[in-house]
N, C-alpha and C positions, 0 to 999 in steps of 0.2 A: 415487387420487392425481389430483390437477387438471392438465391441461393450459395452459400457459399459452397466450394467441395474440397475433397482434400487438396488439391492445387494450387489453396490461396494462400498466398504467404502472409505470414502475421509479421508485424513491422511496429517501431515502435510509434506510429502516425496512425495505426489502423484501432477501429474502435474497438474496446475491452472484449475481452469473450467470454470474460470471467467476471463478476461482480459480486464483493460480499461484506459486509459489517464484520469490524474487527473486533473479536474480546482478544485485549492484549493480554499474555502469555509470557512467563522467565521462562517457560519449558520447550510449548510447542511453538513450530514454526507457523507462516502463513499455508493455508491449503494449495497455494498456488503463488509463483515471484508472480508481485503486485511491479506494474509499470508505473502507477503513480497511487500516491494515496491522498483522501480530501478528508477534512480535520475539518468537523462540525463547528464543535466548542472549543475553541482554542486552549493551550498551555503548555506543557513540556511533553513532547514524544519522545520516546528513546527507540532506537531498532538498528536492525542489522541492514546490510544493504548487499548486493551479490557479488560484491568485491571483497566481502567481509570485513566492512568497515563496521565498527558500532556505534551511532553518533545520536545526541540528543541536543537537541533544540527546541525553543520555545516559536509557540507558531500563533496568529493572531484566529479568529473565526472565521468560517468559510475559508482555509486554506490546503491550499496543491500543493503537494510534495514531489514534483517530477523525480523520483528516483527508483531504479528498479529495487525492492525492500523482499527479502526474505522472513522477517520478525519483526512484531513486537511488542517490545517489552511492559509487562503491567510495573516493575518497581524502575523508577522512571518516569512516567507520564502519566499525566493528570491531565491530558487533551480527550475529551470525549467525543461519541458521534464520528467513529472511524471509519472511514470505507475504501475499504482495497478495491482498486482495477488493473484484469489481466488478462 
């Protein structure tokens, strides 16, 4: 297995470094910009994105959100089984 070191560039193709279960938040942000986020239980997400856009959609089960996401929001979304990758 390869070691990474500081030299490696992180790109948005390269695998997560970051990985963590969302409790969505009106307050705090994510601990870290998520590159894409996966929506267990599908429904309504709401969040920011790091263009600071705020945008909600409804998403099905098992679904990929490729967008880089800074927040999100619990008033708003009813999609559970959240998981941020960064």
């Amino acid at each position: 297995m390869a070691i990474l070191n500081e030299h490696f560039n992180m790109g948005l193709t390269t695998p997560a470094r970051y990985v963590a279960n969302v409790t969505p938040s009106d307050s705090a942000p994510l601990a870290f910009r998520a590159l894409t986020v996966y929506v267990t239980v599908g429904g309504t997400i709401k969040f920011d994105t790091i263009g600071e856009n705020t945008v909600t959609m409804t998403v099905p089960d098992y679904y990929e959100i490729p967008a880089q996401i800074t927040k999100i929001y619990s008033t708003g979304t009813t999609a559970t089984g959240i998981v941020a990758y960064g």
